[in-house]
N, C-alpha and C positions, 0 to 999 in steps of 0.2 A: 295351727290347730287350736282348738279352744282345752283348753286344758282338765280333766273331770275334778269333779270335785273329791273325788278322794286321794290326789296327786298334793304331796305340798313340795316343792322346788325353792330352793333357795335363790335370791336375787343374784341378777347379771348373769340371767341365765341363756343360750340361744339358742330356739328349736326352730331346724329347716324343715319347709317345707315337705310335705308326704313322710315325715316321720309322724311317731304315735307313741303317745307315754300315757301309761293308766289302764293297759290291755286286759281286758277280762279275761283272766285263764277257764276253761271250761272245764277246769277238775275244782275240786272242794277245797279251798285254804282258809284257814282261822281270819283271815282279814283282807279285804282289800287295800287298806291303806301302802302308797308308793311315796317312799321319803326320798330327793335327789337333792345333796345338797348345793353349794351357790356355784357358779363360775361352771356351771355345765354345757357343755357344745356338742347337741344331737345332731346326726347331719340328717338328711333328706334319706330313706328306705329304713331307717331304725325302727325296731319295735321293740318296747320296754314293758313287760306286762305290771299290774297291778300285782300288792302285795311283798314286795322287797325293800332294804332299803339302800343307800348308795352313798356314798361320803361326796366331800366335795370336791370340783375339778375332774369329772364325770366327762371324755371324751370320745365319740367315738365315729368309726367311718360311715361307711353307705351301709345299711343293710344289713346291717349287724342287728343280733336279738339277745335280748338279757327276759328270761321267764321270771317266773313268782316263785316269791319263797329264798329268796340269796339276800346275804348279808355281802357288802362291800366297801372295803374301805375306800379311801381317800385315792387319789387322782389313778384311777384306772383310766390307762391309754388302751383300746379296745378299737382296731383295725377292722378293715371293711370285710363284709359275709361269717365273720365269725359269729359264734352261738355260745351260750351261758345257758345249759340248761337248768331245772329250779333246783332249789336245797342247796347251792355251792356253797363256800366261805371265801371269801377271796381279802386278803389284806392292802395295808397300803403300799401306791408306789409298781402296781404291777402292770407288765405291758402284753398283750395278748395280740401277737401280729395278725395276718388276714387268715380265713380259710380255719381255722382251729374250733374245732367243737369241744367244749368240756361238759362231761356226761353228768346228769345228779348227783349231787354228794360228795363233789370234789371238795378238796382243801388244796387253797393256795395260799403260802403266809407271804408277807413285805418280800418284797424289791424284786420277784420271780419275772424270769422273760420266758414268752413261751415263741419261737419262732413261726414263719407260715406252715401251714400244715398241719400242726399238729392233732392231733386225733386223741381222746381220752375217754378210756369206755368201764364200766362200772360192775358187770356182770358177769361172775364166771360160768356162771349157766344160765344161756339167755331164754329169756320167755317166765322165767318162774319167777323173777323178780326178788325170791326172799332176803338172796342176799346181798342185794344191790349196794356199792361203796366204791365211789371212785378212790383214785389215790389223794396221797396225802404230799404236796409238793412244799418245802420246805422252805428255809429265808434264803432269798439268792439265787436260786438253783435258777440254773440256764438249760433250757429245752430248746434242741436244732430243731431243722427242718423235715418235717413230715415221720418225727418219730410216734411211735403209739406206745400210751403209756396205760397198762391193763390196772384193773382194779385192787383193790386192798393194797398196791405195794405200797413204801415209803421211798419218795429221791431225797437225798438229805441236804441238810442245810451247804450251798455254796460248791453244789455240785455241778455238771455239766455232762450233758448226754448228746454225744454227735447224732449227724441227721439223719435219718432212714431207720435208727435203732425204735428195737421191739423192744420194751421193759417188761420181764418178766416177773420181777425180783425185786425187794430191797437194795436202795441205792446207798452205801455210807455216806457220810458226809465230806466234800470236797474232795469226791473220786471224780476221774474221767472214765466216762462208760461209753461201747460203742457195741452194735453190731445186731444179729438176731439170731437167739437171745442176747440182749445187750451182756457184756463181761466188764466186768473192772479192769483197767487198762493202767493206771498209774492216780498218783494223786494230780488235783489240775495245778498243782505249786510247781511241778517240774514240767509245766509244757513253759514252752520259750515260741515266740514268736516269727512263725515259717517267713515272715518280709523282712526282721529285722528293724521294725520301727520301736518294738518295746521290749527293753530287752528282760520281764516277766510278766506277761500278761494277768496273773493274777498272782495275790502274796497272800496267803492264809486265806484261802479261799475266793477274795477279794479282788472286782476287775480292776483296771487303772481309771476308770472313771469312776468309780465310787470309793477309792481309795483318794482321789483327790478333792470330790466332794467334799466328803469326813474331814480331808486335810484343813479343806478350807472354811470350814461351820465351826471347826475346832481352832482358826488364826483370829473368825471374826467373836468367838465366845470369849478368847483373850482379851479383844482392843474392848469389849462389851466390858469387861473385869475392870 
């Protein structure tokens, strides 16, 4: 695609074929300028409107849509038919699997997964608009599969909401919540591993894959010293 002039994209960047960056949104925005920074891989049905801006390492599947108007950090993994609609916050490092709509106005901070499915709506009284505010998803927080997480509430930081739950409520931080209306179930320090492969899937809130990360950024910031 030829790319419009008020797109600037940072180098090594690869946009497939039948995708679109630089979409004119047909409501009123302070600016069209669309910022994507370097190392980004649009695939082929994406559409990226005009007006946002986007950190670098920018990926995403088939057919996925990001509107105008969202701030995003750094290496968003963004799976195929999902939706960003405009006004979001979204930080670094977050991955948003397929199928997931998140409404205007969310907040997502660093390292959040959201599983397939998930659903995120903004309204408590639909049509009127006044007081539209998605939620606010916190560092860490693990979202299952096909939960809905309603508007105003807070998940907190390093928390984890199993699949099919309704969030009605304030989430604390590194609780296990499940159900509809989701409830607090325990903190996620005391779930243990139903196979037995790990014998604490997460330690202060923390899975074993990002506890091993941190191990290992904090062995090479050593040999660095």
């Amino acid at each position: 695609m030829k790319i419009p002039d008020w797109v600037k994209i940072g180098k090594n960047y690869k946009i497939d074929d039948m995708a679109f960056i630089g979409y004119r949104p047909s409501r009123s925005i302070s600016g069209l300028e669309l910022i994507i920074g370097k190392n980004a891989h649009i695939r082929n049905g994406t559409v990226i409107y005009a007006g946002s801006k986007i950190g670098n390492n920018l990926e995403t599947g088939h057919g996925v849509v990001i509107r105008e108007e969202n701030t995003i950090g750094e290496n968003l993994d963004i799976w195929s038919n999902s939706i960003v609609d405009y006004g979001c916050k979204i930080g670094d490092n977050v991955k948003i699997h397929c199928n997931v709509y998140l409404a205007q106005f969310t907040e997502i901070e660093n390292d959040v997964f959201l599983a397939p499915g998930v659903t995120i709506v903004n309204d408590p009284h639909p049509i009127c608009t006044e007081c539209m505010k998605g939620p606010i998803i916190k560092k860490g927080a693990r979202i299952g599969a096909n939960v809905t997480l309603l508007s105003h509430i807070v998940v907190g930081k390093y928390s984890l909401i199993g699949a099919g739950s309704v969030v009605t409520k304030d989430i604390p931080p590194r609780s296990l919540a499940y159900g509809n209306p989701a409830r607090i179930i325990k903190s996620v320090d005391e779930l243990k591993c139903p196979l037995g492969i790990v014998g604490r899937p997460y330690k202060d809130g923390r899975d074993v894959r990002s506890r091993k990360l941190t191990l290992d950024e904090n062995r090479q910031e050593g040999k660095r010293k």
